[in-house]
C-alpha beads as a LAMMPS data file, in Angstrom:
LAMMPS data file: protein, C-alpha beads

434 atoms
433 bonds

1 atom types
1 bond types

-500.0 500.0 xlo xhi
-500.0 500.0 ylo yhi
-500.0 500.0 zlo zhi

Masses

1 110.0

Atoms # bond

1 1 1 108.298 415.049 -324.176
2 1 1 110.980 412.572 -324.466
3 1 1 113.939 412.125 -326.586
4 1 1 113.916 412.019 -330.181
5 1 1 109.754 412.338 -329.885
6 1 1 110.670 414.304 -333.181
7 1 1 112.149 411.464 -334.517
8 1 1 108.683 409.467 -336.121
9 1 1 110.721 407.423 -338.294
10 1 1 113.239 405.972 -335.731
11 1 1 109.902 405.890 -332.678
12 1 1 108.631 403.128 -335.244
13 1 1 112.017 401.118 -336.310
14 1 1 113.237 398.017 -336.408
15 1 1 116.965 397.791 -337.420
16 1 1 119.190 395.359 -339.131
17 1 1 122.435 395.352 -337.671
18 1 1 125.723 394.655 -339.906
19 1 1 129.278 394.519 -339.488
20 1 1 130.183 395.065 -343.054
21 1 1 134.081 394.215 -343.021
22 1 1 133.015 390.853 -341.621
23 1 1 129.861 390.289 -343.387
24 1 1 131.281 390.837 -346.476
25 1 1 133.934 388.921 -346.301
26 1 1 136.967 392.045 -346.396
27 1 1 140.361 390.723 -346.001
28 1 1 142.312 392.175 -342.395
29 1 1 144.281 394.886 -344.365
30 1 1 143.807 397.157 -347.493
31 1 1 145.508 396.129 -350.474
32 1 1 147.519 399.453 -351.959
33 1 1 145.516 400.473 -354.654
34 1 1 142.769 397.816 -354.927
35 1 1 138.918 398.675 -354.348
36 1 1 137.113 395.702 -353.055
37 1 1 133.552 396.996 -353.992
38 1 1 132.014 394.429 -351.413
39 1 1 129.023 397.226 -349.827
40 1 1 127.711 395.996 -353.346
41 1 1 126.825 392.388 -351.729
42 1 1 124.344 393.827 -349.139
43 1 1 122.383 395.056 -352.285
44 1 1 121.317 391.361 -352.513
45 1 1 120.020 391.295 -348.986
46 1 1 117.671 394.275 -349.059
47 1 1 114.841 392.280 -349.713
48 1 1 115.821 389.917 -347.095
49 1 1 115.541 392.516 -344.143
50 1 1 112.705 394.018 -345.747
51 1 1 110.781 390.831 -345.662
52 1 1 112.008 390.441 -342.072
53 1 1 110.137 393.335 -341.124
54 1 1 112.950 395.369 -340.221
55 1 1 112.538 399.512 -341.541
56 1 1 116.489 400.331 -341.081
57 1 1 119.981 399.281 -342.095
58 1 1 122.230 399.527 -339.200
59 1 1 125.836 399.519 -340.573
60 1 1 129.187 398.852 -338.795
61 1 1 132.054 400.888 -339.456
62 1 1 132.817 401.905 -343.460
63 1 1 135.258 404.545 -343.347
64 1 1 138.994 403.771 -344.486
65 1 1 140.529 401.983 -341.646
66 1 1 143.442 400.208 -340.736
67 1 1 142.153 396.785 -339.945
68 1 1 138.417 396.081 -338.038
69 1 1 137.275 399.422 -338.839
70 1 1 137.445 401.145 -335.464
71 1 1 141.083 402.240 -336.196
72 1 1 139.899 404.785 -339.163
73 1 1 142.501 406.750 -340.853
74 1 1 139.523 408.891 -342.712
75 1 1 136.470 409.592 -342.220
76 1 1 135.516 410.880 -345.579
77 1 1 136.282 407.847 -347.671
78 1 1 135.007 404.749 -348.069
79 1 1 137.250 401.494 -346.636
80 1 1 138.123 400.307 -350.395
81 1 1 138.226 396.693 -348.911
82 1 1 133.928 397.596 -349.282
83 1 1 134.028 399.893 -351.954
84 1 1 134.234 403.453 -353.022
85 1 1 131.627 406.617 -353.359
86 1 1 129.857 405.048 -356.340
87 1 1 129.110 401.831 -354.234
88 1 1 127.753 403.871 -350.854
89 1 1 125.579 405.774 -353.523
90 1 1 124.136 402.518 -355.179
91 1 1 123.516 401.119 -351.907
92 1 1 121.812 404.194 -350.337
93 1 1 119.220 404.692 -353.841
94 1 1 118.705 400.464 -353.303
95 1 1 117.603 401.484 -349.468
96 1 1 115.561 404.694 -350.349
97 1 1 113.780 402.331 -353.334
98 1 1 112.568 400.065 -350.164
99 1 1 111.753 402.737 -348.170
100 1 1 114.469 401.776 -345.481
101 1 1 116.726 404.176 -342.856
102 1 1 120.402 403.651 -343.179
103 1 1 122.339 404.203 -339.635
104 1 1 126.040 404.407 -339.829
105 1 1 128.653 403.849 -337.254
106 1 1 130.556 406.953 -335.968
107 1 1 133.690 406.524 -334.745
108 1 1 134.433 409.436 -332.828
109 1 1 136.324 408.081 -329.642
110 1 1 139.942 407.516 -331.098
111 1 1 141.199 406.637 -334.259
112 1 1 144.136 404.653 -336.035
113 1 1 147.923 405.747 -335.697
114 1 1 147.717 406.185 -339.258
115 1 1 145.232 409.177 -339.048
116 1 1 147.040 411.931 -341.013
117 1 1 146.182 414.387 -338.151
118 1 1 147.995 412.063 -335.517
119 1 1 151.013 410.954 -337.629
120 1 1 151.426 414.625 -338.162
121 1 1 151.452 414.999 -334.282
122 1 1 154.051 411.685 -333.912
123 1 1 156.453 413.743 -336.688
124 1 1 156.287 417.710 -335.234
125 1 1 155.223 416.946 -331.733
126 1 1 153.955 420.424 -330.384
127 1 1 154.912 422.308 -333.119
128 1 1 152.274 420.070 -335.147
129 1 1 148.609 422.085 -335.602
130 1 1 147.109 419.126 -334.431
131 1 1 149.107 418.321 -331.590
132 1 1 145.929 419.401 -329.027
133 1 1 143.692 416.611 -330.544
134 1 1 144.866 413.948 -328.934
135 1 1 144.691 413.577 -325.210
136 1 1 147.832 412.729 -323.315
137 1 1 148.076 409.765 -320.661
138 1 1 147.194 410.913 -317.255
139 1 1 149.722 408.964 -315.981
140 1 1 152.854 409.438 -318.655
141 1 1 152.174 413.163 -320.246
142 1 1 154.789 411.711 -322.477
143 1 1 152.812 409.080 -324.005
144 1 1 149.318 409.438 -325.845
145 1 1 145.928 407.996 -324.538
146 1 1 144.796 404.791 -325.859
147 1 1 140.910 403.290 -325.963
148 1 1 140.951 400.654 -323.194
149 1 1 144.270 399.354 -322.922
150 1 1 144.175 399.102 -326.880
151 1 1 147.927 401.068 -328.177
152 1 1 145.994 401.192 -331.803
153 1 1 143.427 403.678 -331.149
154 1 1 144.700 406.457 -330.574
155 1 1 142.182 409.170 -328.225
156 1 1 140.714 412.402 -329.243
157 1 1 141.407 414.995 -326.862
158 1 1 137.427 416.452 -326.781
159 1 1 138.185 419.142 -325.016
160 1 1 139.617 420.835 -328.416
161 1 1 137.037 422.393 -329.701
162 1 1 138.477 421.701 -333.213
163 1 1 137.708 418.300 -332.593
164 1 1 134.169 418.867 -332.184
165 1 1 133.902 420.860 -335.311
166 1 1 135.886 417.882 -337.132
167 1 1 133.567 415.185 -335.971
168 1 1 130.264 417.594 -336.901
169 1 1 131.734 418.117 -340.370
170 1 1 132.414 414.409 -340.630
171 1 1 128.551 413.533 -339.772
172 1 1 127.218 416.467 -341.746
173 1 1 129.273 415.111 -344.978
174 1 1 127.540 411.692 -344.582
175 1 1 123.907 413.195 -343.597
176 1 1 123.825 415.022 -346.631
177 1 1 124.804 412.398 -348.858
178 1 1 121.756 410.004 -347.396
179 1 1 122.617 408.852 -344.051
180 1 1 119.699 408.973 -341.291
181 1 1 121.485 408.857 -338.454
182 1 1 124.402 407.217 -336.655
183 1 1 125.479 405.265 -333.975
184 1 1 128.339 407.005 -332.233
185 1 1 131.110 404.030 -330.452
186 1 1 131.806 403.962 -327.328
187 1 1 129.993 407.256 -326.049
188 1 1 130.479 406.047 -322.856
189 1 1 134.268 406.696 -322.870
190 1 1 133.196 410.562 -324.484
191 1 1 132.536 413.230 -321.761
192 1 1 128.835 413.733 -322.655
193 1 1 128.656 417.552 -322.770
194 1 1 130.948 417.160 -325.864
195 1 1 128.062 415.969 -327.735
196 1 1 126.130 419.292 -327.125
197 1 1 127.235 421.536 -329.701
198 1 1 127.693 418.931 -332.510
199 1 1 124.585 417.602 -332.506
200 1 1 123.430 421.074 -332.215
201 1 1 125.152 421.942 -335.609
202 1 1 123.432 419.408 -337.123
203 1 1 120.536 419.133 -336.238
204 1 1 119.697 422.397 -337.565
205 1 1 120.430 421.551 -341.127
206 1 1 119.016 417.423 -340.403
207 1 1 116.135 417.391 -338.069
208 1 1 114.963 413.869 -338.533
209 1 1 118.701 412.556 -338.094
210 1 1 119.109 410.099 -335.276
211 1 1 121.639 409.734 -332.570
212 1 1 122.026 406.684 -330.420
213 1 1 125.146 406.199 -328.255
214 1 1 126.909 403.316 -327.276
215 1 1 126.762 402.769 -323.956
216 1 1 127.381 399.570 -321.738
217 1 1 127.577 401.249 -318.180
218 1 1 126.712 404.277 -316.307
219 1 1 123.728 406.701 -315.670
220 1 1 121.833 406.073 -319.205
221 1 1 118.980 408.974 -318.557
222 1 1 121.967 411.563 -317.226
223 1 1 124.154 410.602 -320.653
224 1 1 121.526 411.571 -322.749
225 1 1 120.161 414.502 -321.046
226 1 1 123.426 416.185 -321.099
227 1 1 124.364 415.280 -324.218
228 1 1 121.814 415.699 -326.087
229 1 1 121.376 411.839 -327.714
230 1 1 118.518 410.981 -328.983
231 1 1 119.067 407.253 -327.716
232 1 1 121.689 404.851 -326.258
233 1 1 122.265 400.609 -326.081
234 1 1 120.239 399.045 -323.767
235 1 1 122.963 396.674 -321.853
236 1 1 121.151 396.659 -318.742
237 1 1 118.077 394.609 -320.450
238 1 1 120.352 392.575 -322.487
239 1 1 121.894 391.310 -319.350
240 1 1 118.705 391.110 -317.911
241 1 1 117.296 388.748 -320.692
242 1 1 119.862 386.299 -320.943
243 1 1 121.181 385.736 -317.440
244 1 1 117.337 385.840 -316.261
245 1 1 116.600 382.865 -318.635
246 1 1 119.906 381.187 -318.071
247 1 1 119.707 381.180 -313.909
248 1 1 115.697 380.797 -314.259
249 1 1 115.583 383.911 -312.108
250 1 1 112.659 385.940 -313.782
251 1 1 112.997 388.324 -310.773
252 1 1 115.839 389.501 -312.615
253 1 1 113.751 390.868 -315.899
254 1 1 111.102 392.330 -313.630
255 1 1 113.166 394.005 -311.989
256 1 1 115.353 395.289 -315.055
257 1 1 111.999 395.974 -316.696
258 1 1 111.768 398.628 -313.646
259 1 1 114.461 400.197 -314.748
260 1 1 113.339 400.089 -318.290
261 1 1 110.408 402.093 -317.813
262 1 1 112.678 405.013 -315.787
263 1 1 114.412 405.186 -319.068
264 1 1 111.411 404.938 -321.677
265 1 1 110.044 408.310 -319.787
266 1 1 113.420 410.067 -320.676
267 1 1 114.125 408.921 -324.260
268 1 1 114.290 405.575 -326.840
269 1 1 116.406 403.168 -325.778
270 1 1 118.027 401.093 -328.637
271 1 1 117.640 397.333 -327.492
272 1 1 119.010 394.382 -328.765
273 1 1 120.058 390.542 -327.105
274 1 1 123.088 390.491 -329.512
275 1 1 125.426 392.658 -331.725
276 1 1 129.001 392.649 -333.067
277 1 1 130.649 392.645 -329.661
278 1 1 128.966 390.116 -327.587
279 1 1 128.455 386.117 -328.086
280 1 1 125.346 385.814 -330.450
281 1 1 122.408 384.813 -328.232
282 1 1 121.822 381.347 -329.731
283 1 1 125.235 380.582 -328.126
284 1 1 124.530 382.656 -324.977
285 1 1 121.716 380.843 -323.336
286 1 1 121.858 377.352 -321.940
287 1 1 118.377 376.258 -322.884
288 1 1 118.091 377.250 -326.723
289 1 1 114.177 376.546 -326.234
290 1 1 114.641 379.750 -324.603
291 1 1 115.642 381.345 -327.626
292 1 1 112.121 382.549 -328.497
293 1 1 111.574 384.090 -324.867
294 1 1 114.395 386.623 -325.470
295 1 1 112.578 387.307 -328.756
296 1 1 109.560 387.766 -327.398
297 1 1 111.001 390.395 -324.483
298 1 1 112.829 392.048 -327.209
299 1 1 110.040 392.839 -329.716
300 1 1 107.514 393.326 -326.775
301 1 1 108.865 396.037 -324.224
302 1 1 109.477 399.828 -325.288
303 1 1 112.684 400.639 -327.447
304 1 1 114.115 400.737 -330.988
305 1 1 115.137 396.871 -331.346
306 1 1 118.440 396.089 -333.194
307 1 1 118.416 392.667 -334.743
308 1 1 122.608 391.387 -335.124
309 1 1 122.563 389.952 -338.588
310 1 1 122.713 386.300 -338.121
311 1 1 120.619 385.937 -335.228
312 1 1 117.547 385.770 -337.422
313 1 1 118.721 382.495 -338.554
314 1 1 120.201 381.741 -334.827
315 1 1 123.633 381.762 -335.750
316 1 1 126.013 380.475 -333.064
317 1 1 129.414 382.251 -332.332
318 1 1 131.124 382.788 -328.832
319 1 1 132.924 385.972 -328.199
320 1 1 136.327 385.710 -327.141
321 1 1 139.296 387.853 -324.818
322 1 1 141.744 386.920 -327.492
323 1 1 143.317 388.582 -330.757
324 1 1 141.128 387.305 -333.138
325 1 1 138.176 386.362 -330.745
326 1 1 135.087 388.383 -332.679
327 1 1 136.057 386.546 -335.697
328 1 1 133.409 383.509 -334.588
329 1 1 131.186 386.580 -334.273
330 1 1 131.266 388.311 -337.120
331 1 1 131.696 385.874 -340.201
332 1 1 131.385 386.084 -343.518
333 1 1 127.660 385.805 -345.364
334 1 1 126.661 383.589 -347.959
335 1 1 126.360 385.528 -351.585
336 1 1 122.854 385.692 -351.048
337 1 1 120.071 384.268 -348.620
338 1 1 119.542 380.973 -350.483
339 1 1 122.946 379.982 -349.288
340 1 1 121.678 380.016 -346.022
341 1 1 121.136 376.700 -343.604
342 1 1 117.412 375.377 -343.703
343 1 1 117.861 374.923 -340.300
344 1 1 118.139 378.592 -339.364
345 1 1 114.508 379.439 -341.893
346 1 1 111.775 378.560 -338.299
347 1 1 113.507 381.369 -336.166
348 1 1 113.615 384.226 -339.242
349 1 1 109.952 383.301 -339.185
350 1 1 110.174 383.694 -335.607
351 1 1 111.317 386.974 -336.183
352 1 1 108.684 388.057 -338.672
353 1 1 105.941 387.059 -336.848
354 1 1 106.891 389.184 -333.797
355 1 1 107.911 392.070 -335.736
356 1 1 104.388 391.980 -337.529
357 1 1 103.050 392.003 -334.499
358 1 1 105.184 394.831 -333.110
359 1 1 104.313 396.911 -336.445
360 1 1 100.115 396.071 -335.733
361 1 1 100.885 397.811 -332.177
362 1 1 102.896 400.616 -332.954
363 1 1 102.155 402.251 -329.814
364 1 1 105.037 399.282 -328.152
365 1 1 107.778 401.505 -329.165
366 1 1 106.860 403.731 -325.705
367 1 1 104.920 401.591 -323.709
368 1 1 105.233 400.717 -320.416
369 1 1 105.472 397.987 -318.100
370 1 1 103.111 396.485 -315.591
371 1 1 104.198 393.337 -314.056
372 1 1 101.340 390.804 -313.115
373 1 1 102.671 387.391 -311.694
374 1 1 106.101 387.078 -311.048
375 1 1 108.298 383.678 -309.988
376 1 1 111.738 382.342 -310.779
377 1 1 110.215 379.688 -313.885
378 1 1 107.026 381.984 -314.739
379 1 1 106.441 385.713 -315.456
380 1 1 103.708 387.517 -317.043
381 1 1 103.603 391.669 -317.554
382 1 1 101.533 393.737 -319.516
383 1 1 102.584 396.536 -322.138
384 1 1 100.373 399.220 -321.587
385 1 1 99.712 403.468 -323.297
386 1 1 97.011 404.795 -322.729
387 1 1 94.145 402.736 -323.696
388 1 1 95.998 399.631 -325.324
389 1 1 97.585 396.759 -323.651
390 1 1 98.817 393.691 -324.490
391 1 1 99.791 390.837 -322.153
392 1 1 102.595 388.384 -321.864
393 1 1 103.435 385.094 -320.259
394 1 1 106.748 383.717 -320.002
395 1 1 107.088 380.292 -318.513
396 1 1 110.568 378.744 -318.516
397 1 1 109.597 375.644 -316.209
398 1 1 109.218 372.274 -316.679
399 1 1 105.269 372.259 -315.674
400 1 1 102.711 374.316 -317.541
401 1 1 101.558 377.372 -316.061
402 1 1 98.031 377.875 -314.899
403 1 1 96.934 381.316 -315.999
404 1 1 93.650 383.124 -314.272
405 1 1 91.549 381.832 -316.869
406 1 1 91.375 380.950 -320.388
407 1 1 92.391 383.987 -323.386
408 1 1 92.535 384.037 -326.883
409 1 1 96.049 383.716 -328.260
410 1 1 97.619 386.717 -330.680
411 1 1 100.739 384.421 -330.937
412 1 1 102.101 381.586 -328.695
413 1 1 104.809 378.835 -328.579
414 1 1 101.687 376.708 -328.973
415 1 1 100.670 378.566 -332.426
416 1 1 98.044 381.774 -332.728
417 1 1 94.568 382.154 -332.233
418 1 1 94.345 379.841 -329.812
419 1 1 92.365 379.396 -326.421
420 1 1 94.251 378.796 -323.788
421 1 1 93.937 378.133 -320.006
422 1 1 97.703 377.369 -319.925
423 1 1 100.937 377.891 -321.241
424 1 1 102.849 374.822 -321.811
425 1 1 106.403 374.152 -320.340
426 1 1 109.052 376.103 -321.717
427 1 1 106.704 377.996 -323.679
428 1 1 104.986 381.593 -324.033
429 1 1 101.965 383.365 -324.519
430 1 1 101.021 387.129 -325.830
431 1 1 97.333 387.657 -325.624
432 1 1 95.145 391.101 -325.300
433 1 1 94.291 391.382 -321.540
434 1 1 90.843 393.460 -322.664

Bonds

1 1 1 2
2 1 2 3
3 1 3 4
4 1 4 5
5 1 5 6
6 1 6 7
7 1 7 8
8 1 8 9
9 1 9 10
10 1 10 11
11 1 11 12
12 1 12 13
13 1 13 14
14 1 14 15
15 1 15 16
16 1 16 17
17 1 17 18
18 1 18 19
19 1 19 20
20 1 20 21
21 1 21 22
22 1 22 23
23 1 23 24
24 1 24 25
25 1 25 26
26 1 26 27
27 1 27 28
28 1 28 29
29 1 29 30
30 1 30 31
31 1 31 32
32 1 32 33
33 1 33 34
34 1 34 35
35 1 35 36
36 1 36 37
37 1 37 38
38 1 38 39
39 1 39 40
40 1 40 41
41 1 41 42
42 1 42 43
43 1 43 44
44 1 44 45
45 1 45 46
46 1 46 47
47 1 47 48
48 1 48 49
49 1 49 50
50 1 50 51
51 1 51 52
52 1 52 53
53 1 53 54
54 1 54 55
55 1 55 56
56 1 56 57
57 1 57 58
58 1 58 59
59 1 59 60
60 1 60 61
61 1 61 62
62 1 62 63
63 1 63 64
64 1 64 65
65 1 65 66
66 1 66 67
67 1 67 68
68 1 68 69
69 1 69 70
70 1 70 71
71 1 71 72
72 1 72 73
73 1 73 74
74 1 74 75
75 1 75 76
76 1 76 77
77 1 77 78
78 1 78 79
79 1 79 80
80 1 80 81
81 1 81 82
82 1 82 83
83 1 83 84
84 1 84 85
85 1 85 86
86 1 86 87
87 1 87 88
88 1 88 89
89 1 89 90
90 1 90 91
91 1 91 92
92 1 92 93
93 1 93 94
94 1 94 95
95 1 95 96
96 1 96 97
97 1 97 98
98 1 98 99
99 1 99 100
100 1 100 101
101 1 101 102
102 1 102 103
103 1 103 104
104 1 104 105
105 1 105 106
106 1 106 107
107 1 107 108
108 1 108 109
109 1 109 110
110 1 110 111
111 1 111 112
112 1 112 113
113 1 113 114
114 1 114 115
115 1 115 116
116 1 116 117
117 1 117 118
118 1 118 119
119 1 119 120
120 1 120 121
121 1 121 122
122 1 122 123
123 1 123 124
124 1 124 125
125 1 125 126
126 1 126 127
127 1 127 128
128 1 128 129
129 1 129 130
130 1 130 131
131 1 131 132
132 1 132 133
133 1 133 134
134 1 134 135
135 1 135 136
136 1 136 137
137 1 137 138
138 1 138 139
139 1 139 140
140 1 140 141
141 1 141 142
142 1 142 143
143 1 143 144
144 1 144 145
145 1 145 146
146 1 146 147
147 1 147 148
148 1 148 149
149 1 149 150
150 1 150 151
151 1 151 152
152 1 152 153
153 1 153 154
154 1 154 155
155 1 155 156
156 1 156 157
157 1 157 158
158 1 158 159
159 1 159 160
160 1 160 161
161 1 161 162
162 1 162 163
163 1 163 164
164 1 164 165
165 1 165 166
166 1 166 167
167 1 167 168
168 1 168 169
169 1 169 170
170 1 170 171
171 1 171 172
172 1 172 173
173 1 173 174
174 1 174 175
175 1 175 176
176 1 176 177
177 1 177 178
178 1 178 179
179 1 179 180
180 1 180 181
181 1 181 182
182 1 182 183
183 1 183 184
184 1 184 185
185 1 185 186
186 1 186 187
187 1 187 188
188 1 188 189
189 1 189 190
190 1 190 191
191 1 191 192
192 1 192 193
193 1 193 194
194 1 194 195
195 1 195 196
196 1 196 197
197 1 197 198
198 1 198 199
199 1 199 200
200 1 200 201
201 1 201 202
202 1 202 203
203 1 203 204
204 1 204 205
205 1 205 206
206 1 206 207
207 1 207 208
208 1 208 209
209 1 209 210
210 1 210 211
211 1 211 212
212 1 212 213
213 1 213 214
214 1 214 215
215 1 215 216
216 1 216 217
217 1 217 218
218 1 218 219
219 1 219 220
220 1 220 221
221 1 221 222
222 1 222 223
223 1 223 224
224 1 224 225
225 1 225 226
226 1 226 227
227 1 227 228
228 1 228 229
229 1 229 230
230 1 230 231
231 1 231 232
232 1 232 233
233 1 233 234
234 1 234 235
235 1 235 236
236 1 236 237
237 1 237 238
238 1 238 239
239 1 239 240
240 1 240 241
241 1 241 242
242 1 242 243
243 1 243 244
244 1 244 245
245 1 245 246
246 1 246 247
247 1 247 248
248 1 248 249
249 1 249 250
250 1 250 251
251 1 251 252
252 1 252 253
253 1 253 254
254 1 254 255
255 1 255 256
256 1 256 257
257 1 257 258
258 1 258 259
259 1 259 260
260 1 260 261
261 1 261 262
262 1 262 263
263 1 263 264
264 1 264 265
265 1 265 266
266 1 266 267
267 1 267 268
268 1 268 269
269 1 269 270
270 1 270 271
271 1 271 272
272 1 272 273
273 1 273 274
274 1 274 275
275 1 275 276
276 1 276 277
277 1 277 278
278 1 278 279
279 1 279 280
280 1 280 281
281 1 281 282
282 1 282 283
283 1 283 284
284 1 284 285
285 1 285 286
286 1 286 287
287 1 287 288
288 1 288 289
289 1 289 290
290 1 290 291
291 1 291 292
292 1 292 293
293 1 293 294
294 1 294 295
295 1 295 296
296 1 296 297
297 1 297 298
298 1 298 299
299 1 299 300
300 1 300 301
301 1 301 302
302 1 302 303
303 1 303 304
304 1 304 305
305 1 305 306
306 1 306 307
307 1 307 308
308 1 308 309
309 1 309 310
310 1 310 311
311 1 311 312
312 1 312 313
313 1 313 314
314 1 314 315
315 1 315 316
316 1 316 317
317 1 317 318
318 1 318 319
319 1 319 320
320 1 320 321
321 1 321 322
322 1 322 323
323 1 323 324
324 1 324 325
325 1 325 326
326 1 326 327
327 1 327 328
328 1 328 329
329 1 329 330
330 1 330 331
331 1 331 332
332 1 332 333
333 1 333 334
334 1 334 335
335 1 335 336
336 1 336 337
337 1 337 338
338 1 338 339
339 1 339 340
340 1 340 341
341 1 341 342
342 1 342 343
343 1 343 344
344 1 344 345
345 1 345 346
346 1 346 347
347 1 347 348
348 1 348 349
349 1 349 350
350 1 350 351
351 1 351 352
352 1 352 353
353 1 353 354
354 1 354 355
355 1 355 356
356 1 356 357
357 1 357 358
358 1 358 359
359 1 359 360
360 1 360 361
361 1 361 362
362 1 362 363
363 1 363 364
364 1 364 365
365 1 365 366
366 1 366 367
367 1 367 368
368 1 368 369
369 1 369 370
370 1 370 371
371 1 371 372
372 1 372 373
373 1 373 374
374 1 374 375
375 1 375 376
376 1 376 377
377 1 377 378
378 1 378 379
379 1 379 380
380 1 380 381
381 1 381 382
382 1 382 383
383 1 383 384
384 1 384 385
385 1 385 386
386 1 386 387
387 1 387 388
388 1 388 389
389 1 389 390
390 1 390 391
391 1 391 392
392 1 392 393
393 1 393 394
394 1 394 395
395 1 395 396
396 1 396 397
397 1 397 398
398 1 398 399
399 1 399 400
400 1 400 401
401 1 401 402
402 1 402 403
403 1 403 404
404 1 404 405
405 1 405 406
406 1 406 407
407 1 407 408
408 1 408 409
409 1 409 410
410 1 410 411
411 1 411 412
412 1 412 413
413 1 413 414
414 1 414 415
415 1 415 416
416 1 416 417
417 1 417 418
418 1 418 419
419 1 419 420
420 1 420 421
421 1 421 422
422 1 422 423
423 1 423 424
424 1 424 425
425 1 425 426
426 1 426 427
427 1 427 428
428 1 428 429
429 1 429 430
430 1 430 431
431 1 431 432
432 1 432 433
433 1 433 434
């Protein structure tokens, strides 16, 4: 059985992925004694993801923080540049009333320099009762270990188990107040086997909770086996879609969708071509008629796709190695969906035609891969389980591509329900292969 085959709710999801701070429009800092009560705008696009298709709310970081949210200074309260208790509650009863999951983001890998436990540490030094939770720098004992070069974020030392039983109690306050799961930043940079005994913990009081780490490099199936994830990011295929498409190299995704399948046997990878760290795919690719091919990968192979807010309506933004370079990224959202750009309104429906089909053929979530013709401009492969398969042509050349012979369209660049004995340049094709 594979990971989180427990898990029906998350085998069948489609998440919407938000950075709230951004999204809502929070200013950088907290103002002393002001609540914001900004979750509150999301309530007005509930309906919005729900018409999308999508079954889950994936949130960004919420907890009290010092400035972008990964620097929390507690875990237990709600930024108040989003809101307070009241507001999280609201929103959570507006999400159960839809019948939608709510994923939060864990922060778990370092915190703020304004975390009590750690400013207690900079005051007493050893003599503090927290002065084992934060790992020292291997190469200056004297200093403290930072995330990645970053002297804000401050690392857990998670060899102590009292951080473990912090960051359980942490997740088990939110589970029990709604939550459904949680995506746990930068796992990558956690030793795995620290994961063990939390999830553990709570499992046994939250079964259908969900787990998905972040992680960008490394041995995906080992991470999760030995720490006991349910799920982690997909970075491999999101490479894989865009530079494939970009370089017209389709050798690329069949070979990445290789590696896909070694990882659908194992557990549910979360997949995505775009989220609050990378340049939003509309700005990625070179060819935005290509657009719709990533979409088509992404809703068609085996995971638990994450949609980035904003790509729906192909939002542009370019990442950037600069203080201040996610802010193109992660911008603020209109009050509510009308305030959104006509232009954006043909790839949503993009979106919601894929995801329909994707919901019709359930079974997708685990499928695997079977690839049929394969060239740098053209590539077809077939999802197959068991009995059911459905077959897909990419063709990202300037000629149209001859198939075998003529099938009966489910959806195509060309519209659905068509009969076709081609696809057209720079178009695509899913059909039934039966």
């Amino acid at each position: 059985m594979t990971k989180g085959a427990a898990n029906s709710w998350a085998d069948h999801a489609v998440f919407w992925h938000v950075y709230p701070l951004g999204f809502t429009g929070a200013e950088p800092r907290a103002i002393a004694g002001h609540v914001g009560h900004r979750l509150n705008r999301l309530e007005a696009w509930i309906d919005y993801l729900a018409e999308l298709g999508c079954t889950a709310l994936q949130l960004g970081p919420i907890f009290a923080s010092e400035t972008h949210g990964y620097d929390t200074i507690d875990h237990l309260r709600v930024d108040p540049r989003l809101g307070d208790d009241a507001d999280f509650d609201r929103l959570v009863g507006s999400l159960r009333r839809r019948g939608l999951q709510l994923v939060l983001d864990g922060v778990f890998n370092h915190v703020g320099r304004s975390f009590p436990r750690f400013a207690d540490v900079a005051v007493h030094g050893e003599a503090s009762p927290y002065a084992r939770w934060f790992r020292r720098d291997h190469k200056n004992p004297h200093e403290f270990a930072v995330f990645e070069g970053h002297s804000s974020l401050v690392a857990f030392n998670h060899d102590e188990p009292q951080v473990g039983e912090y960051v359980a109690d942490v997740m088990d306050h939110w589970l029990a107040r709604g939550v459904d799961g949680f995506r746990l930043d930068a796992a990558y940079a956690v030793p795995p086997r620290f994961w063990q005994p939390v999830l553990a913990r709570l499992r046994a009081k939250h079964p259908r909770a969900w787990f998905v780490g972040e992680v960008i490099h490394g041995d995906y199936s080992a991470i999760v086996a030995e720490s006991g994830l349910d799920s982690v990011t997909q970075y491999e295929l999101w490479k894989a879609i865009w530079s494939a498409l970009n370089d017209t190299n389709l050798f690329e995704l069949a070979w990445a969708f290789t590696r896909h399948d070694q990882f659908v046997e194992r557990f549910l990878p979360m997949t995505f071509v775009g989220n609050h760290d990378v340049t939003r795919i509309a700005s990625k690719l070179r060819d935005v008629r290509h657009l719709p091919h990533a979409l088509v990968v992404l809703f068609t192979v085996a995971g638990a796709p994450s949609i980035y807010a904003g790509d729906e309506q192909a939002f542009r933004g370019v990442k950037e190695a600069r203080a201040g370079g996610d802010d193109a990224i992660r911008p603020a959202f209109p009050e509510t969906p009308a305030g959104l750009m006509q232009e954006g309104w043909p790839v949503y429906r993009l979106h919601q035609d894929l995801i329909r089909l994707r919901r019709e053929h359930a079974w997708l979530s685990r499928a695997r891969i079977e690839v049929g013709h394969k060239a740098n401009e053209a590539l077809s492969y077939t999802c197959r389980l068991g009995d059911e398969r459905l077959s897909v042509v990419l063709n990202i050349g300037a000629a149209p591509f001859k198939l075998g012979k003529p099938v009966r369209a489910i959806l195509s660049s060309a519209g659905a329900q068509l009969e076709a004995a081609a696809v057209e340049p720079n178009g695509w094709l899913i059909y039934d292969p039966r």
